[in-house]
C-alpha positions in Angstrom: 0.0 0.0 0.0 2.8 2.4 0.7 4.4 1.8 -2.0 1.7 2.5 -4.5 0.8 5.7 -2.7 4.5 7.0 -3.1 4.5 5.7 -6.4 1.1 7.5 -7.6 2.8 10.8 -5.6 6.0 10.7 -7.2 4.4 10.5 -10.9 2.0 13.8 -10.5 1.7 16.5 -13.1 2.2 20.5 -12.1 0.4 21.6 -15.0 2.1 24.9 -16.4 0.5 27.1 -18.2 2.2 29.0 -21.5 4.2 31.9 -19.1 5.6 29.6 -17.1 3.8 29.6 -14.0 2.3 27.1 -12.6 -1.7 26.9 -12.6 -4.1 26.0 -10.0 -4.2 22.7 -8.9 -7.3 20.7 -8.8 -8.6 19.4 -5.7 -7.5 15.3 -5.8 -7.8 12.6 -2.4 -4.1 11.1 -3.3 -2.5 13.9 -2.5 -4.4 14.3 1.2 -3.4 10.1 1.2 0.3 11.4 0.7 0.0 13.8 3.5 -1.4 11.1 6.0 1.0 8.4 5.1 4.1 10.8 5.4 2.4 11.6 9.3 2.0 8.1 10.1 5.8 7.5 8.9 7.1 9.9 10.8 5.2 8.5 13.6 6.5 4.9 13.5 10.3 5.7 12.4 11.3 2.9 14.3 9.1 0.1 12.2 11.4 -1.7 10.8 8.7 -2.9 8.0 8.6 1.1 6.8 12.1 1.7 7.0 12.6 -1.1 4.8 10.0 -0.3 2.4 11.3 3.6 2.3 15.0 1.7 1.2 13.3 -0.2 -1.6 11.3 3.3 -3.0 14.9 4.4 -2.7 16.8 1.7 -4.3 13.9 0.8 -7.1 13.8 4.8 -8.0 14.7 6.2 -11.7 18.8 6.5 -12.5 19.2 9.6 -13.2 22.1 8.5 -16.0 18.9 6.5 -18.0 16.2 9.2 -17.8 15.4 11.4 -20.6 14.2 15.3 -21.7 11.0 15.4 -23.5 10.9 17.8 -25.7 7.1 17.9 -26.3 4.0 18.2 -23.8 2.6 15.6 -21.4 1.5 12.7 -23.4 3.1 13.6 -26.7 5.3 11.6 -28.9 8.6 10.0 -28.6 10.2 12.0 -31.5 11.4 14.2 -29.3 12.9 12.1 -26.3 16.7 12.8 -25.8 18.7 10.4 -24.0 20.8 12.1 -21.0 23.2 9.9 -21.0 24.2 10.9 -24.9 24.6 14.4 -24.0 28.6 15.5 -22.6 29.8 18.5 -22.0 33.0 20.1 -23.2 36.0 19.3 -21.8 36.7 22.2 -20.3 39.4 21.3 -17.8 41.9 19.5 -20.4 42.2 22.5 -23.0 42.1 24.5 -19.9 44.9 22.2 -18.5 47.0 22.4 -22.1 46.7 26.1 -22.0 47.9 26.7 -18.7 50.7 24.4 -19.3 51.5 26.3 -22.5 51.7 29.7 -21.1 53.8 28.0 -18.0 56.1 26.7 -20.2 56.6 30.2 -22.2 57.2 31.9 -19.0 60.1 29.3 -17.8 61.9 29.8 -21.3 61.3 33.7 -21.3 63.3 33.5 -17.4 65.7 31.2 -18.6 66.7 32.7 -21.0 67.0 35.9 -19.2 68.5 34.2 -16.7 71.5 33.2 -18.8 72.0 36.4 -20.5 72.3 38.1 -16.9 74.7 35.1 -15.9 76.8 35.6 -18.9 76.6 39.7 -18.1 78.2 38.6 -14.5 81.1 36.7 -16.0 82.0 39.2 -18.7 82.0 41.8 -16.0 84.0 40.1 -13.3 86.7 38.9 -16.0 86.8 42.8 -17.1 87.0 44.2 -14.0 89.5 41.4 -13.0 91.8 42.3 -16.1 91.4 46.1 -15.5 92.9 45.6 -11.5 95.8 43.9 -13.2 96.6 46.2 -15.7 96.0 49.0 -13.0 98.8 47.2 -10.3 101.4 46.5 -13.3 100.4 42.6 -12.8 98.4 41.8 -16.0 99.4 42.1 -19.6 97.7 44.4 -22.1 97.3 44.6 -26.1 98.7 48.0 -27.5 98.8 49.5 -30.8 101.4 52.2 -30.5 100.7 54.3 -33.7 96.6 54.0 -33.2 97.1 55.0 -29.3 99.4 57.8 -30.2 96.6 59.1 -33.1 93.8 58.8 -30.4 95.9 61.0 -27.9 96.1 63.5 -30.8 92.4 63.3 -31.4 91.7 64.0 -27.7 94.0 66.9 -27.6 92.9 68.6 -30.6 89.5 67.9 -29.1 90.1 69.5 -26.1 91.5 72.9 -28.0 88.9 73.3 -30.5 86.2 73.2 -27.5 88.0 75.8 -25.8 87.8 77.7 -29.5 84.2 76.9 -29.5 83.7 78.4 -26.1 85.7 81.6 -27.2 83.5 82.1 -30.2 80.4 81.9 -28.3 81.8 84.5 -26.0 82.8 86.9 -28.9 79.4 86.5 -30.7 77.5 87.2 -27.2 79.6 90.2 -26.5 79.5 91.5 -30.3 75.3 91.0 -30.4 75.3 93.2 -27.5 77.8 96.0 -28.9 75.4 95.8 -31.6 72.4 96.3 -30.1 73.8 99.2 -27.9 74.6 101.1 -31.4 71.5 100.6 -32.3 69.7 102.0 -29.3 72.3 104.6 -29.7 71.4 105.5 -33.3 67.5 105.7 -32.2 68.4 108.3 -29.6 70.6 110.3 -31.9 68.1 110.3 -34.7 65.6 111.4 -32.1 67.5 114.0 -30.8 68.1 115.9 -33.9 64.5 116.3 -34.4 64.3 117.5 -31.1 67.6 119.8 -31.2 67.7 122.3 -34.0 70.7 124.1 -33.0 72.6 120.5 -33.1 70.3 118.6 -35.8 73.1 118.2 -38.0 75.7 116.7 -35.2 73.4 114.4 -34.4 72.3 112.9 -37.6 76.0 112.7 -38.8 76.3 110.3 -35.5 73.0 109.0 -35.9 73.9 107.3 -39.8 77.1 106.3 -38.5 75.5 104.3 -35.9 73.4 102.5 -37.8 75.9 101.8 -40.7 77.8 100.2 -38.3 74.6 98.5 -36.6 74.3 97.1 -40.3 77.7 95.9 -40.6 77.6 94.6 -37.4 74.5 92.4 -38.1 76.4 91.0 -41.3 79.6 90.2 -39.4 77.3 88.3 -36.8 76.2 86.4 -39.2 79.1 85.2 -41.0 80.9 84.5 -36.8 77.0 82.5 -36.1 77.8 80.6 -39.0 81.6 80.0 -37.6 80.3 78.9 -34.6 77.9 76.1 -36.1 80.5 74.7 -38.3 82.8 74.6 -35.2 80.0 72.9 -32.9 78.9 70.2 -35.6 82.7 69.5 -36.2 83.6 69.2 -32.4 80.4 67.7 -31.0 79.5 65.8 -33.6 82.3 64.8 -35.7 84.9 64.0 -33.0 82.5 62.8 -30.7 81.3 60.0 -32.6 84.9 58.9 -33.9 85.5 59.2 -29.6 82.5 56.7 -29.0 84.2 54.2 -31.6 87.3 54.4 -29.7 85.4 53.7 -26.7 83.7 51.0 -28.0 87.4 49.5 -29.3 88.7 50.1 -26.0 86.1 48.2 -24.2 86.7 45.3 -27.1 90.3 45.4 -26.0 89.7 44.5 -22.5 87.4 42.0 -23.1 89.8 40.3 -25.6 92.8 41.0 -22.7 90.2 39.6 -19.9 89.5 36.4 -22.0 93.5 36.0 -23.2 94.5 35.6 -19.9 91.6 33.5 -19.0 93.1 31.1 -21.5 96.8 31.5 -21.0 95.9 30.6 -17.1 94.0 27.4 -18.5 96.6 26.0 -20.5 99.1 26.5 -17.4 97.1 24.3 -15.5 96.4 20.3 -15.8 94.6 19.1 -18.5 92.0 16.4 -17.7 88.7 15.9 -19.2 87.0 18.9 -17.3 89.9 21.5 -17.9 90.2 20.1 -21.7 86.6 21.2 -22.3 86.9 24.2 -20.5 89.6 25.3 -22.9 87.8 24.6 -25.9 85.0 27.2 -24.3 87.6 29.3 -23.6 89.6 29.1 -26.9 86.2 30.0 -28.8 85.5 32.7 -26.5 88.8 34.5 -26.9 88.3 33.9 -30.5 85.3 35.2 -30.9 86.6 38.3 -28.8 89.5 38.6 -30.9 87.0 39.2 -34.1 85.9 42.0 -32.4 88.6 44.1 -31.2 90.0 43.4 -34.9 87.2 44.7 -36.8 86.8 47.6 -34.2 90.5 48.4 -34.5 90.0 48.3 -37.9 86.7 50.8 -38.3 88.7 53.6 -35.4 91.6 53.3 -37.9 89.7 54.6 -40.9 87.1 57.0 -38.7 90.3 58.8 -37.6 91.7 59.3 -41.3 88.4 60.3 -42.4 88.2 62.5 -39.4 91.7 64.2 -40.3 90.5 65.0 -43.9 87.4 66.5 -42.7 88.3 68.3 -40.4 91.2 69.8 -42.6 88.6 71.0 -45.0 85.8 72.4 -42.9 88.8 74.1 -41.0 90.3 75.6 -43.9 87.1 77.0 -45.3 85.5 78.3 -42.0 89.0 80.1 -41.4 89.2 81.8 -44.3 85.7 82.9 -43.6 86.5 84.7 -40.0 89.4 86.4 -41.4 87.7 87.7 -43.8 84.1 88.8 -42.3 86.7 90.2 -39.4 88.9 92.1 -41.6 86.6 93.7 -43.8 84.0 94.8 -40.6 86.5 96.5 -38.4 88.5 98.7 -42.1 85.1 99.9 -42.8 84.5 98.0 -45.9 80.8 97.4 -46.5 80.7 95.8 -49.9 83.9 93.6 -49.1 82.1 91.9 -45.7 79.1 91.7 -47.9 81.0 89.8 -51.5 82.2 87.8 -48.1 79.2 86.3 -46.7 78.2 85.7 -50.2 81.2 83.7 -51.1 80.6 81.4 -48.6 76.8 81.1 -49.4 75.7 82.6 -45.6 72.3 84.1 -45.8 70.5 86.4 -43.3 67.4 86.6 -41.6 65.5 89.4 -42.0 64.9 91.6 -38.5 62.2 90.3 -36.2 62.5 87.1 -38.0 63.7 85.3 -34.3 61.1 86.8 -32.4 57.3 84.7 -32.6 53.9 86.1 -34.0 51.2 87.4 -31.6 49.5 83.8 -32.8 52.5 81.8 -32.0 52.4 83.2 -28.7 48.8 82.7 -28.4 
């Protein structure tokens, strides 16, 4: 009996209606019957005939891996009956798995291999430092070119003196611009004044032209020292100083290539067993590939610094002729001279005001 009343309760129909809620339920005696026989189970828990007739309802229930999703209303057809146990997911967790393990495996190679170039970083830098002690004590040998070290002693030196001609220059332009502008101011308050002064209108004016004649000369000689000055700077600052960061970079090749020498010579001084034997062959490849380096690099400083001398010969020569010129024809008074100078030379002025912004630049 109690198992056909949980058997008719289990298989009742909650009709719903076409929102999705559920409708009212008709009035039905099975469901009362349900009611009473859960109260009179509760009541006799320790019957051993219900508790065993509760285990078979359990036991004898549906599997949940055999039931099945209709797909049509209560009492339809089977056309639409879907086996659960045909329906699997996607496997989530192995291409989830394979994924992680890919990106796991990126990171480890991405920090071993910046591991090793940060080891190899160490080494290079102890053996440097190492050779550079050694050479500083008088203990440790070192490779010299005597005619490339004596040209790059040269280079520095001539370095250091056209800088200080550089600085000069600057100093006279400075110093000239503001001569110039006093004459001018001066020639505006002559020119003023004569208006102003009847008695001395002539005076004035005479001093007045004469100011600004020289103003004009002035200007022109400014431009032909400006243009003194930029040859000098590109020459010194940029000429020399990237044949100077070639030498540094050969000079830095040399050390290495004196670092990894000795590193070898003190190899071959010692036993030779399996372990030192291979460590030679690294070592013998390192100072090779080292000695490939400071080659070519001696090599490229050797034909920066001729190239450099012929250069700076020329630019020289031209830009000298040029301030002896502009200088000499400014201070005897010789307009069209300064001017036939600036033109040899191809220097071209800027128009007054040209420096100074427009009220929309400013804006």
């Amino acid at each position: 009996m109690a198992d056909s009343i949980m058997s008719k309760a289990a298989t009742m129909e909650i009709p719903i209606n076409s929102n999705g809620d559920t409708g009212a339920l008709p009035e039905d005696d099975s469901l009362e019957q349900a009611a009473q026989v859960q109260w009179r189970l509760d009541e006799k828990v320790g019957n051993p005939t219900v508790t065993r007739d509760l285990q078979q309802v359990m036991v004898s229930g549906p599997n949940l891996n055999e039931t099945s999703i209709v797909s049509g209303g209560y009492g339809g057809t089977a056309e639409g009956i879907i086996p659960t146990s045909t329906i699997k997911g996607p496997n989530v967790h192995s291409s989830g798995s394979g994924s992680s393990v890919t990106a796991e495996e990126a990171t480890r190679g991405v920090a071993v291999e910046k591991f090793d170039i940060v080891k190899k970083w160490g080494l290079n830098t102890y053996k440097c430092t190492k050779q550079m002690i050694s050479e500083r004590f008088g203990r440790g040998s070192r490779t010299v070119d005597l005619e490339l070290e004596a040209q790059i002693d040269v280079l520095r030196d001539t370095k250091r003196k056209y800088e200080n001609v550089l600085r000069l220059a600057r100093a006279l332009t400075n110093h000239f611009y503001s001569m110039v502008q006093t004459q001018h101011a001066l020639g505006d308050i002559f020119a003023d004044l004569s208006q102003k002064s009847p008695e001395l209108r002539d005076e004035f004016g005479y001093n007045a032209e004469t100011q600004k004649l020289l103003c004009k000369n002035g200007e022109t000689l400014l431009g032909a020292i400006n243009f003194f000055v930029s040859s000098i700077n590109t020459l010194v600052n940029k000429t020399m100083e990237d044949t100077l960061m070639t030498i540094k970079m050969y000079e830095n090749a040399r050390l290495e290539f004196d670092a990894y020498r000795a590193d070898l010579e003190e190899l071959n001084m010692g036993p030779r067993d399996a372990v030192t034997l291979a460590r030679i062959e690294t070592a013998q490849q390192q100072y090779q590939v080292h000695k490939d380096k400071y080659e070519r690099l001696r090599s490229d400083v050797t034909v920066k610094l001729k190239f450099l001398e012929e250069n700076k010969v020329k630019v020289m020569h031209k830009q000298l002729l040029l301030f002896h010129n502009a200088i000499s024809a400014y201070f005897a008074g010789n307009q069209q001279q300064l001017e036939q100078t600036l033109k040899q030379f191809n220097i071209k002025l800027k128009p007054p005001g040209s420096d100074t912004p427009s009220w929309l630049e400013e804006q």
